[in-house]
N, C-alpha and C positions, 0 to 999 in steps of 0.2 A: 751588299749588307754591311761590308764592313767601311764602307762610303759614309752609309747612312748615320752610322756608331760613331764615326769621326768628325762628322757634321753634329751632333749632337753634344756630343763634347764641348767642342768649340761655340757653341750656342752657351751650353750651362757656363761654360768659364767667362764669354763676356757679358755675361747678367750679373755674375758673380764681382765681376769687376766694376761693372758699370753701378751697382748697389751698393759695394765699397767705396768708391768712388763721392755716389752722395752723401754716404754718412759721414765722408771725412768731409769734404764741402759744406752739408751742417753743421759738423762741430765746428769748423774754422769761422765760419758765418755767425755760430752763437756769441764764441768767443771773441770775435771782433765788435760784436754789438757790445757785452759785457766789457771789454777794454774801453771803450770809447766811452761809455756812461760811467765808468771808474775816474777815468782820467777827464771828463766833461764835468762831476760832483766835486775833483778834490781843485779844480780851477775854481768854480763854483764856490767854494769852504776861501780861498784867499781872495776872492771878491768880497767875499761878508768879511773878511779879517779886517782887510784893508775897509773897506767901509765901515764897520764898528767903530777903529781910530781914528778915521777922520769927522766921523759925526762926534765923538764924544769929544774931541778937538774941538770942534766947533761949539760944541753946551757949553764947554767950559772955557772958550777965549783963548784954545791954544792953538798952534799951528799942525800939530803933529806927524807925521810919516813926511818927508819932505826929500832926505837924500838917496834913497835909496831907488834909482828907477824914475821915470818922469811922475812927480807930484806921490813919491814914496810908494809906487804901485806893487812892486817886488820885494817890499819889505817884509811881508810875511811869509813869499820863500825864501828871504836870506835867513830868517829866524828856522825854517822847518831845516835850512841846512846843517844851520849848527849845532840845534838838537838832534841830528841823525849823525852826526862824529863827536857829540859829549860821548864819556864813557858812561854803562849799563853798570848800575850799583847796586844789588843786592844785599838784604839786610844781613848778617850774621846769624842773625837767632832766628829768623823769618822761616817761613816756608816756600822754599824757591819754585817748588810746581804750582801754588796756588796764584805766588806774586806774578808769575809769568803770562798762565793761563788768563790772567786777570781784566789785560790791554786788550786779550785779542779776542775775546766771552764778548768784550764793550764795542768794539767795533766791528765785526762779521755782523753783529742782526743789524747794522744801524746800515751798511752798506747791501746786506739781501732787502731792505724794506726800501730801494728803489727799483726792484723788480717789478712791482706794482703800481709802479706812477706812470700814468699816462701824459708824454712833453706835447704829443699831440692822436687824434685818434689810431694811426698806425707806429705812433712810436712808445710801444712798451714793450719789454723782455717779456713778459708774462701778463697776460689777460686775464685773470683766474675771477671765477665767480664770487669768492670772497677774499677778493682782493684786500678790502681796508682792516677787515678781520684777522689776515695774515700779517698786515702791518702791524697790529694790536697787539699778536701773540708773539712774535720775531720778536718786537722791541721789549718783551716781559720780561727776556732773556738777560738783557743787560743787568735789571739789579744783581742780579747773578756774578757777573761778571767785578760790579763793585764792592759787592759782599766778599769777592775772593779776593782782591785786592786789599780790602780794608785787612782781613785775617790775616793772609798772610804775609805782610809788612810788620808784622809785632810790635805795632805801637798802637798805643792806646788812641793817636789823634784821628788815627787810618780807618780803627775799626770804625770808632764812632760814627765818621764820616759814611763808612758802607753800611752801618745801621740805618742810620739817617737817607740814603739813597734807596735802600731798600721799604722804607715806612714811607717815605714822601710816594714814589714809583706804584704801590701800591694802594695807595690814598686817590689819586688822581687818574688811575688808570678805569677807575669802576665809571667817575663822571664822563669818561672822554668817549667811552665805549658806548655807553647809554644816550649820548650827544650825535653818534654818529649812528648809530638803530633808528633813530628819531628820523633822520635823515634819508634812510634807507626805506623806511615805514610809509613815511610821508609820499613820494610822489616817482621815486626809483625801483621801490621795488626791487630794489637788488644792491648786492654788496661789489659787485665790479665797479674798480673806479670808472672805468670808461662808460658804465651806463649810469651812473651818476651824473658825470659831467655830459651825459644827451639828454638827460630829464631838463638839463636850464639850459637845453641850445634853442629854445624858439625866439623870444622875443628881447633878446638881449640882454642886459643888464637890469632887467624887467624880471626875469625870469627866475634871477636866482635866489640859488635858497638860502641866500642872504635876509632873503624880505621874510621866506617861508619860515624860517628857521631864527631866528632874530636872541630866542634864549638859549639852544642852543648851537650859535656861532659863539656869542660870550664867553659859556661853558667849554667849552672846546680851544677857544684860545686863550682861558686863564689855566686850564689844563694843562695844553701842550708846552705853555711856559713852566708852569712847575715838572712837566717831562724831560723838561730839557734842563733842568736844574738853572734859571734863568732868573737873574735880578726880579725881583723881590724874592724866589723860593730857588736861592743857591744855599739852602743851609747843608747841604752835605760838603762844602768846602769852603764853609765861612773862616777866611781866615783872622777874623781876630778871637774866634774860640776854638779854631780842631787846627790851624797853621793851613794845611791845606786840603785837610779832612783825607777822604782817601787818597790824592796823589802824592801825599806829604815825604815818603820814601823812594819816591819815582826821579828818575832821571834820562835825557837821551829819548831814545826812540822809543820808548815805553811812555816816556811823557807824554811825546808831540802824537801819540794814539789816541789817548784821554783827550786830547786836547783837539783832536781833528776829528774823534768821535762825538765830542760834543756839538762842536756846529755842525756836521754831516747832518746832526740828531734836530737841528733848529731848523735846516735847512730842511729836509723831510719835513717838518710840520709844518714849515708856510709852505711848501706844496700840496701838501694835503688841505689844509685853507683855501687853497686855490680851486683845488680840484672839488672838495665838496661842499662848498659856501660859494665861491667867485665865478665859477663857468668855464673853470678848466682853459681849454684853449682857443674857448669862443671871443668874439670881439665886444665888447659891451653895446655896442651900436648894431645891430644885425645887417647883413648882406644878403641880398637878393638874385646874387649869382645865376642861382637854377633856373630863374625866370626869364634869363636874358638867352633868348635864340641863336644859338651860330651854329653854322657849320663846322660838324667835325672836321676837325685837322690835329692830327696825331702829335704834332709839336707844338699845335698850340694847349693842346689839352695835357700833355707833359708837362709843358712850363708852366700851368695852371697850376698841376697836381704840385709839384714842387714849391713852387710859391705859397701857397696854401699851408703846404707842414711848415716850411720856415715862419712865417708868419704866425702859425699857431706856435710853435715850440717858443716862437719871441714872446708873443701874448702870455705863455704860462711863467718864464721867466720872469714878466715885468710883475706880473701879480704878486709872485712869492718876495720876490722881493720891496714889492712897497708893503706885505704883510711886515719882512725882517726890521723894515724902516721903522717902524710900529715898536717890535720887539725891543730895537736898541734903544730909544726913544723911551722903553719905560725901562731897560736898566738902568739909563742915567739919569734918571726923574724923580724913580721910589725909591725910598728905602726899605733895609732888610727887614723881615718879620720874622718874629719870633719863633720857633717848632712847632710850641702850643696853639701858637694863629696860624702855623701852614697846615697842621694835623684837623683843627676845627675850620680852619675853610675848607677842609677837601668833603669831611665826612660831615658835618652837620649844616653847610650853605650849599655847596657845589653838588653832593649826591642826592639830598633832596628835590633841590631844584631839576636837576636833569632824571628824575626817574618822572616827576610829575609832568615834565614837556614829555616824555614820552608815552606817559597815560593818556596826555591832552591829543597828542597827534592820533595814537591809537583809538580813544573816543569818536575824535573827526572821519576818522575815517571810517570807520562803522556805521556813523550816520552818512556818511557820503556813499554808501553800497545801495 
């Protein structure tokens, strides 16, 4: 009996252990996944740096980024270094919990909204059914973030500037939303990114809903440029009227927040281009793989599998960034417009148009039942 009591024991305690055991194993698993796509996005943020200046170098017959690194490659981490040992300046009269809170309100949702991006069909932190929807509401967060900035900086240039972030944000967010319903309505069915981007894997660059979708794609990337407060609708930090609107009292590592939540913020939306306009991490040409007969062989079908996500995660890569190519392309081309032209293109061209593509889709597809 007392055999049996001891043997049971010893049973419960290594289940007990072996259960701990996996939940630390998953956390360390989580967490390595979430490190590597942290430090994978803020590489990602000084590719676009460095890219911005040498393209805008190039519009304008300069040379620019040149000694720093072969062909000025690391010149945007020598810049994040130096903003991270300037000194942290706080305003005097300001509100130090708001101004603080301010940097890190703006960058947390911009960093949780690649939880949701699929690099390729098994590499996403999170699979969630509304998935793009998540992204929509994470990212609402931020005007928040630059409304507290603007306040509590005590200057008139800061507020204005989180006024103006707060009115453009919410101007732009009703088309973007209605732009990607459209999308979901039409032939997905669904708000996961990942079953998005399997509605355009058949027939390649055929398939996507580029073709399907044609008003709005437009809507959706005149959108996300005003999301991201991007040339033509950077008026919350125009500096020849607000100096530098909200980050105007910012200095140091509170800057280079602002300033690496914004392209974190550009970079998330030529992914999302990617993902629900361009085919995700399909090839534009289609492959016929499945139809080709072999013999199982466990290494070959490893190296297959492997090949396949690299090649997919390149493929979604190259997308977003020939969208950014796009982006930089019309900072240095247009010029700035007015408030009253950014508030009337959002509410009486852009939300028009995207509420009536998505009557148009919802109509088609009624008649298509």
């Amino acid at each position: 009996m007392m055999l049996n009591i001891n043997l049971e024991e010893e049973i419960i305690q290594n289940f007990f252990t072996f259960a701990f055991s996996e939940e630390l194993f998953y956390l360390i698993r989580i967490l390595f996944f979430i490190f590597t796509l942290m430090l994978g996005v803020t590489i990602g943020v000084l590719v676009i740096v460095w890219l911005e200046r040498k393209v805008s170098a190039a519009i304008q017959q300069r040379i620019g980024p040149e000694y720093a690194g072969p062909l000025g490659i690391i010149q945007a981490l020598a810049d994040g270094t130096k903003l991270f040992l300037k000194e942290n300046i706080i305003p005097s009269q300001g509100d130090p919990n708001l101004f603080n809170i301010g940097p890190v309100l703006v960058i947390v949702p911009v960093f949780l909204s690649y939880l949701v991006i699929p690099f390729e069909y098994n590499s996403i932190l999170s699979n969630l059914d509304i998935g793009v929807f998540f992204w929509i509401a994470i990212s609402s967060v931020v005007p928040l973030g630059l409304l507290m900035a603007g306040y509590g900086s005590n200057n008139k240039y800061s507020f204005l500037g989180g006024l103006r972030a707060a009115a453009q944000s919410i101007s732009y967010e009703i088309p973007l939303a209605l732009s990607i319903l459209s999308v979901a309505l039409q032939f997905s069915n669904s708000l996961s990114t990942v079953d998005i981007v399997e509605a355009q894997s058949r027939y390649g660059f055929w398939s996507w809903n580029l073709w399907r979708q044609p008003i709005g794609f437009i809507v959706f990337s005149i959108s996300s440029l005003a999301e991201c407060e991007r040339l033509p609708f950077d008026l919350p930090e125009a500096e020849e009227e607000l100096v530098a609107g909200y980050q105007t009292e910012y200095s140091g590592i509170k800057f280079a927040l602002f300033y690496l939540a914004s392209y974190l913020n550009l970079l998330v939306s030529s992914l999302f281009v990617t993902i629900l306009y361009l085919g995700g991490w399909y090839f534009p040409i289609p492959f016929f793989l499945n139809s080709i007969n072999l013999e199982w062989n466990p290494v070959i079908d490893g190296i297959i599998h492997v090949t396949s996500i690299i090649l997919g995660i390149t493929i979604t890569i190259t997308k977003a960034y020939s969208f950014l190519f796009i982006c930089i392309m019309t900072r240095w081309t247009l010029p700035r417009i007015r408030i009253d032209q950014l508030l009337n293109l959002g509410w009486k061209f852009l939300l028009p148009i995207a509420l009536g593509n998505l009557l148009l889709t919802a109509s088609l597809q009624l008649l298509l039942l």
